[in-house]
N, C-alpha and C positions, 0 to 999 in steps of 0.2 A: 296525468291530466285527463279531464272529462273526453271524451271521444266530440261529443255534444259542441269543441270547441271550434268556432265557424264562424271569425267577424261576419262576413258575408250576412250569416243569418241573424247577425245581433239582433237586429231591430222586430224580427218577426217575434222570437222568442220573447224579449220584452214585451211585446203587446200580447202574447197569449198571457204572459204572469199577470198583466194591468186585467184583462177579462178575467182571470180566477179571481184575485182579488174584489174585483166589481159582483162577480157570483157570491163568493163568502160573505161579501156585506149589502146584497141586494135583500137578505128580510129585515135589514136594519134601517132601510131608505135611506143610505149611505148617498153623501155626493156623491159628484165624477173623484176621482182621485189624482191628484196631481203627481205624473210619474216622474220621477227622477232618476236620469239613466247615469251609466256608466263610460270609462272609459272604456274603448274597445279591447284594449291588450295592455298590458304592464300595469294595472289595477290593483295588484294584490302585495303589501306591504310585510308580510310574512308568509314562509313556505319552511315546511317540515322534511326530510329524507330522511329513509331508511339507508343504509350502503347495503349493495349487494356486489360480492366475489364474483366474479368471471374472466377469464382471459389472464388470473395473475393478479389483477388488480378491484381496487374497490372502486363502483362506479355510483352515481346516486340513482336512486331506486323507488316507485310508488308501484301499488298495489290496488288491483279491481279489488272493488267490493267483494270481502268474503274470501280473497284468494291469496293464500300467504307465502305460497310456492315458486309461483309464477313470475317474476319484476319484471315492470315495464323500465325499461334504464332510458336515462332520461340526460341528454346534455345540458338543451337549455330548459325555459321555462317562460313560454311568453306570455301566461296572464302575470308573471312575478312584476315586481319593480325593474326598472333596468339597472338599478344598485344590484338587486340579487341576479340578475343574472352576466354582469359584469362579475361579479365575487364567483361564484359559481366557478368557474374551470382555473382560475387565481388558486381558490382553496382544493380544487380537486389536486391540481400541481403542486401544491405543498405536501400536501399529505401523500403524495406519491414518488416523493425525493426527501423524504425525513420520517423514519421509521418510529422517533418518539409521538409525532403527529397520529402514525398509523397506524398503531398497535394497538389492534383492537377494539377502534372505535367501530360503530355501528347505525351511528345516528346524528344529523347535522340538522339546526335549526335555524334560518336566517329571518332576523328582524331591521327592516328598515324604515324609515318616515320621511313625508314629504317634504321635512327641514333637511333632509341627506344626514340624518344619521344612520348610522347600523349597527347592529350586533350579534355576532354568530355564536351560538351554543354547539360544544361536541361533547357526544356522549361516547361515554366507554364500557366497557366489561372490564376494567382493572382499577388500580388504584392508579391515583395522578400522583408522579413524585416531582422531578426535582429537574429531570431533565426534560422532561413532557411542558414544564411551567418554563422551560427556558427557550424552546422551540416555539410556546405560544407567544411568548414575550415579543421574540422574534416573527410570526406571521402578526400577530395585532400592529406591529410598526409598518409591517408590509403592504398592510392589506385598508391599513384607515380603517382601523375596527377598533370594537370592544370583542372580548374573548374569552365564554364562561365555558369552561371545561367540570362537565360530571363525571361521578362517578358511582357507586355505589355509597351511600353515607360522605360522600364530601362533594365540594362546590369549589371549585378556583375561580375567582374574577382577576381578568386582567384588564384593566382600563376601568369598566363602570357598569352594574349589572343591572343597566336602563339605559334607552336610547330614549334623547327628547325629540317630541313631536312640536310643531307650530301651525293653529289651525287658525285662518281666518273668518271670523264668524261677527257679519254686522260692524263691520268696520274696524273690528279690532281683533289685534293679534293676542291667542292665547298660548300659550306654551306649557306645554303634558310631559311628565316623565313618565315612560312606559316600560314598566321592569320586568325584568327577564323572567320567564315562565307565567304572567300573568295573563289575564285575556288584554285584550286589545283588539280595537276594531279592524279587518282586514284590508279595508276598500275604504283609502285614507280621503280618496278626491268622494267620494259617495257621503263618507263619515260627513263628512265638511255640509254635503247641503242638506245631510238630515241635521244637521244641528243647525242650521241656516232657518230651515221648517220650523223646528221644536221652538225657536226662539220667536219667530214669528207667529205662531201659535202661541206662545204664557202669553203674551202680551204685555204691557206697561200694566204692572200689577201695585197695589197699594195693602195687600194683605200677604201673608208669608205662603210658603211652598215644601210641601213634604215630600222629600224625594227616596223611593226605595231602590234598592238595588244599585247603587250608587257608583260604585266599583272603582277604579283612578281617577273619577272627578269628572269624566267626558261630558257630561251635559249638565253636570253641577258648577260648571264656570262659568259657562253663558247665560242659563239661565236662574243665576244669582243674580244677575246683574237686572234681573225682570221682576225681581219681588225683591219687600221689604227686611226679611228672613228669610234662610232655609233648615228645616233640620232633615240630614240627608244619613241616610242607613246602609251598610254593606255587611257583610259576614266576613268578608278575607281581609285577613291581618296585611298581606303586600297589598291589597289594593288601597285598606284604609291608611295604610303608610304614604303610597303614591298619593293618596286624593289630597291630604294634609299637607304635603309638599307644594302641588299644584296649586291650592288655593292661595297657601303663604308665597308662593312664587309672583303669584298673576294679582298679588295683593286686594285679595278678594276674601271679606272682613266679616262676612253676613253671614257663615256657616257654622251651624255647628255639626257635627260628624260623629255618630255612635257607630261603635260595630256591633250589632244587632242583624238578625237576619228577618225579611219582613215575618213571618209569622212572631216571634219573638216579640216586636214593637204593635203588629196585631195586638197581642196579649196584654202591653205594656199601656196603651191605649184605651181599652175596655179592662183595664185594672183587675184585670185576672190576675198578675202576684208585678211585686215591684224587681228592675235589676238594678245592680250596682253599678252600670255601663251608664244609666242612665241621671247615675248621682249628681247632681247642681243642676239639671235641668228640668223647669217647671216645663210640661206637656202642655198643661193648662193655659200657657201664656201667649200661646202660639194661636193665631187666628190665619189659619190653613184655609184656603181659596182651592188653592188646585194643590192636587198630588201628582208627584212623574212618576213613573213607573215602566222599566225596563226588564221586561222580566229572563229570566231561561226557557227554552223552550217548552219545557213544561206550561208554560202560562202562571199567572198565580192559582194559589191554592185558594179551594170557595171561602176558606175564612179572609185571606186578606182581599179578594174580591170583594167579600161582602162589606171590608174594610171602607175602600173605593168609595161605595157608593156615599156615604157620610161625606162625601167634598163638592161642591160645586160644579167644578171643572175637571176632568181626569185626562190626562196626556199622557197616552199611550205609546210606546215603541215595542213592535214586538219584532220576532227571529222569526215565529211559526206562526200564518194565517188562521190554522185550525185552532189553536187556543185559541188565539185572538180574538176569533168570533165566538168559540167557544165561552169567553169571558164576558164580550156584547152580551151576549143576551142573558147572561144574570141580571146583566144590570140595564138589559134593556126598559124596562119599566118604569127606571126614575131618570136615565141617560139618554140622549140622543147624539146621533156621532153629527160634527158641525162642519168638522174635514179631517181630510181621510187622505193618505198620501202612499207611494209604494217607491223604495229606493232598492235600486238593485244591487247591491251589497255583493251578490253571490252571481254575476253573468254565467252562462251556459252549463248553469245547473236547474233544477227546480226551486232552488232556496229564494225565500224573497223575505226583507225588511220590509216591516211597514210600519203604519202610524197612524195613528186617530185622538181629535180632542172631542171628546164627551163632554155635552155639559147637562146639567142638569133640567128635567123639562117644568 
């Protein structure tokens, strides 16, 4: 855990990230930014451990930057959810009184959502056989989990290899499945008012909505519900599986969904060569107002920037500030940012979410 970690100092540190952020968009004439804070402690809705050997037994273990020697051993975990840190010394006790549990393993990954589900991954250096799947069987009943045991080339699920999330957004409840090894937002109550924002930003739309980077549907459910179509883009095969499910779930009828990665759909757009991903659907028919875009922290690439600019409105979520504005000012020229928001995603680090709608001058 960050050293950096100091309720006490919450609020100082959020107002320094609100002043970077006000600095990176102050040659854009950016408004004020509407900051949106975090919970203090138990914010974080998944957490990773390494095991580390000491005293005879495995204890869970993170690692300074850079330093792979050294563990810091770790009991609890108070930015975690209070699921993970309830599960937390449950599953250390298991696997410290059952030798098919411990043999071997090296690596524990706990996912839970603000609906209280959860699901813990254990990685191993062996193969999973028979007595390992029976010992899991046994903590997954124990413990109110789901229970995906790796290995090298194989995967055991016991129970369901996704935990559902339930986010309320604008008065209605959505519900996410969020599959094991895929991303997922960390900071479930933060997720919640950026997507609060983002909705409040498309506005009551009468023309359609291109959405890149799409990934389990996170902002592709609400903001369906804000335009007349969308056609929405992702590259990972489990994400485009979860988005599908979420849509058909939350019976939300107005998407259509290619896996394409945005440079790809870049291409497919300015008709540089045709895919097959994109068979039965006319491009052409689509009267696109605004585009969302979520990108990695790379920011986008100057081709699907220069994409961007071709829309109206741009609704932006980024990870990294420095792209961010790094991408402003491509398009500073034909865009002006209208509002500008900064959710704190990532407390008592430097990492900051943020947000901007672009519209065209």
């Amino acid at each position: 855990m960050s050293a950096a970690y100091d309720p006490a100092q919450y609020d100082v540190q959020l107002a320094a990230k609100a002043a970077r952020l006000r600095d990176l968009l102050a040659p854009f004439d950016a408004p004020e930014p509407a900051v949106f804070d975090s919970p203090r402690g138990h914010y974080r809705l998944r957490a990773e451990f390494r095991l580390w050997r000491e005293g005879g037994q495995r204890h869970y273990a993170m690692f300074a930057p850079g330093e792979k020697h050294k563990a810091i051993l770790i009991d609890d975990f108070p930015i975690a959810s209070e699921r993970i840190n309830a599960l937390m010394p449950r599953l250390k006790a298991a696997w410290q009184t059952n030798e098919d549990l411990d043999n071997r393993l090296f690596q524990v990954e706990f996912l839970t959502t603000l609906a209280g589900d959860a699901m813990i991954t254990l990685c191993y250096h062996r193969p999973l056989d028979q007595a390992w799947e029976a010992a899991a069987q046994q903590l997954a009943a124990d413990l109110g989990v789901s229970v995906v045991g790796r290995s090298k080339g194989k995967r055991v699920v016991i129970g369901r290899d996704y935990a559902v999330e339930k986010l309320d957004i604008a008065g209605r409840t959505f519900s996410y499945r969020q599959p094991e090894g895929a991303f997922t937002q960390p900071n479930g109550a933060v997720n919640q008012k950026m997507l609060g924002w983002a909705f409040e930003a498309m506005g009551e739309r009468q023309d359609d909505l291109l959405e890149l980077y799409c990934g389990n549907g996170n902002f592709t459910l609400p903001l369906a519900t804000r335009a007349r179509q969308v056609l929405a883009t992702e590259i990972s095969k489990t994400s485009v599986n979860a988005a599908l499910h979420n849509l058909d779930e939350n019976g939300v009828d107005n998407v259509r969904l290619v896996r394409l990665s945005a440079e790809e759909l870049t291409q497919a757009l300015n008709e540089v060569r045709p895919f097959r991903r994109l068979e039965g659907i006319d491009l052409k028919s689509y009267d696109f107002g605004t585009v969302f875009v979520d990108p990695p922290r790379a920011g986008m690439d100057p081709d699907t920037c220069e994409l961007t600019r071709r829309f109206e409105r741009i609704l932006y979520i980024s990870c990294n500030p420095e792209t961010l504005a790094q991408n402003i000012a491509q398009l500073h020229d034909t865009h002006r940012i209208e509002r500008c928001a900064l959710f704190d995603q990532f407390p008592y680090t430097h990492h900051m979410e943020s947000g901007v709608l672009l519209v065209r001058r």
